[in-house]
C-alpha angles and dihedrals in degrees: 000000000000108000110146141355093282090062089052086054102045085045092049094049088053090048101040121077102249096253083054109055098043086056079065109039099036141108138187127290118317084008079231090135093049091049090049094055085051093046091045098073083044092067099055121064139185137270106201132203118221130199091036119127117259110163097112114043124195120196104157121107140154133263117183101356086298118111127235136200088210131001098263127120126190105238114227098260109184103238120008085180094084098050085043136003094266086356088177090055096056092036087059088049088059104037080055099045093046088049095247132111127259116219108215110213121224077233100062131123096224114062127243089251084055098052103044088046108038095037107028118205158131085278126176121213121223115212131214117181117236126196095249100073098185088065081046094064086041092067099048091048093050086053086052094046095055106039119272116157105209135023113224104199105202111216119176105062092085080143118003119258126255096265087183085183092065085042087058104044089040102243120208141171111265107026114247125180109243133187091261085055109035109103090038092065092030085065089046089073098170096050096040081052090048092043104046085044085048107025101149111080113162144150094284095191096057107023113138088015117062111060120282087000111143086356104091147351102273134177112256085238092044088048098040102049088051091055111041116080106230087192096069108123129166098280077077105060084057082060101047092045087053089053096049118054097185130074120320135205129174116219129204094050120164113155137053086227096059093036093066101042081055090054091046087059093058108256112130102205127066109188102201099216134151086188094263093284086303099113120029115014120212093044128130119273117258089249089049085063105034093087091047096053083036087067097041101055102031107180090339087100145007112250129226125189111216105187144067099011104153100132137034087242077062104067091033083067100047087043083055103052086048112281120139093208142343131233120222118196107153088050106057087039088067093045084054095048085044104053112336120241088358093055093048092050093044091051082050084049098045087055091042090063099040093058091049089050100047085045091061107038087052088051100245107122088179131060090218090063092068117114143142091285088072097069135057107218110177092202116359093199092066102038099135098033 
């Protein structure tokens, strides 16, 4: 029985191939940065109101400019494919049919066209900057081409992180069944079907134009450092805000200082993110830092928290503490891994009713009515320590 986020992964991690799955669920080096996202929302806890009518509960919300049932966001995750055949297609799906946005990520297998065509909606595009900058531009052009609402400019892969778990299981693009994994995939019978029917998963949006890409089986490390610009400063972000006309968010924030030079740069969205642990370890948790870019930006910018979602109590506590929505990656993943375009949505779903729930045992039958009164935090300056 599926009855919260931890079920989807425990089912996803029966159903994916290992290296897979690790892919999935990983960080960088010790993980101490992914535990401490997940120990952050531990540490603060409610005060609820009682005798307050709850019998109608509102979650939905905007965020920029753009209205949602509930305030969850899908993170930009680079290829969905592995965790499910055309897993962005059937993300975005999701993402449509639950009343939230799906953020496509530059490293996806299906390509921004595909997306837009083949699962309509209010999308977002997640931007990582290449060294050919010209193929850069291209790539914003294309998402406004086709339709996406909002440009999310990843900031903090200037290299990519040490994901020792990728390292182990020998992690490649595309995927390829080895001798060390052989008997592992062969026992995961429903994801080896889907592959062999589906074997080529690549990076969609670049392929035959970034360098190695659909030309050989590379390690995500080899493929990744030979793609990311580690020159990019903030001269650029004036360049990228120029190219895209719509909504803007940065993404990779970690700071107040930094959140409101990027607002000062134009851009109206700051996505507090540490990568999911994926990048630096031994940083903050996202919720550790949301009071402090809170403060820094004020009303200049609407605020996302990207890091540690797995329960609806989860996101109440970042909206509290002054977050406009949350993005979830690791949790639709699962639902992807556990049962395609119906997992995702039940993971969706599992959040959904969590939020609902939480809203109406702390006495706020509206989401608007979160604030810091709604949360005991013994000492706000050490909230994810």
């Amino acid at each position: 029985m599926i009855v919260n986020i931890e079920d989807l992964r425990k089912r996803a991690r029966r159903r994916l191939p290992r290296s897979v799955f690790d892919y999935i669920d990983g960080a960088a080096e010790d993980e101490l940065t992914l535990r401490r996202n997940h120990r952050a929302f531990q540490r603060v806890s409610f005060r609820p109101r009682v005798l307050v009518d709850v019998s109608s509960i509102d979650q939905s919300t905007t965020i920029l400019g753009q209205p949602l049932a509930s305030p969850l966001i899908l993170a930009p995750t680079g290829l969905c494919g592995m965790a499910a055949v055309r897993g962005e297609l059937l993300a975005a799906r999701a993402a449509v049919r639950t009343g939230t946005i799906f953020t496509l990520s530059t490293m996806s297998a299906v390509s921004i066209e595909d997306v837009a065509q083949q699962a309509p909606g209010p999308h977002w595009f997640q931007l990582y900057v290449w060294r050919d900058r010209d193929l850069t531009r291209s790539l914003i052009e294309r998402a406004a081409a086709a339709g996406y609402r909002a440009l999310v400019l990843t900031v903090d892969v200037p290299v990519l992180g040490q994901r020792e778990r990728d390292l182990r299981n020998g992690a490649t693009i595309p995927p390829r069944v080895t001798f060390s994994n052989a008997l592992d995939t062969a026992l995961r019978l429903s994801w080896l079907f889907n592959f062999l029917r589906d074997p080529w998963i690549d990076f969609a949006n670049v392929k035959g134009r970034a360098t190695g890409s659909g030309s050989r089986i590379l390690s995500l490390g080899e493929y990744t450092t030979a793609q990311f610009d580690p020159t990019v400063d903030w001269d650029d972000l004036d360049w990228f805000r120029s190219l895209w006309k719509g909504p803007m968010a940065v993404k990779g924030i970690m700071s107040g200082d930094d959140a409101r030079r990027a607002v000062n740069h134009g851009v109206e969205g700051i996505i507090v993110s540490n990568h999911g642990g994926r990048q630096l370890d031994g940083l903050p948790s996202a919720l550790e830092v949301l009071p402090e870019v809170v403060e820094a930006v004020g009303n200049h910018a609407e605020i996302i928290v990207d890091g540690g979602i797995r329960r609806g109590s989860d996101a109440l506590k970042a909206i509290a503490l002054g977050a406009r929505a949350c993005m979830i990656g690791r949790p639709y993943l699962y639902g992807l891994g556990a049962g395609g375009q119906a997992g995702a949505e039940k993971a969706i779903e599992i959040l959904r009713a969590e939020i609902a729930r939480g809203l109406a045992l702390l006495g706020r039958p509206k989401l608007s009515d979160l604030d810091r009164s709604a949360l005991r935090l013994a000492n706000e300056g050490q909230v994810g320590r």
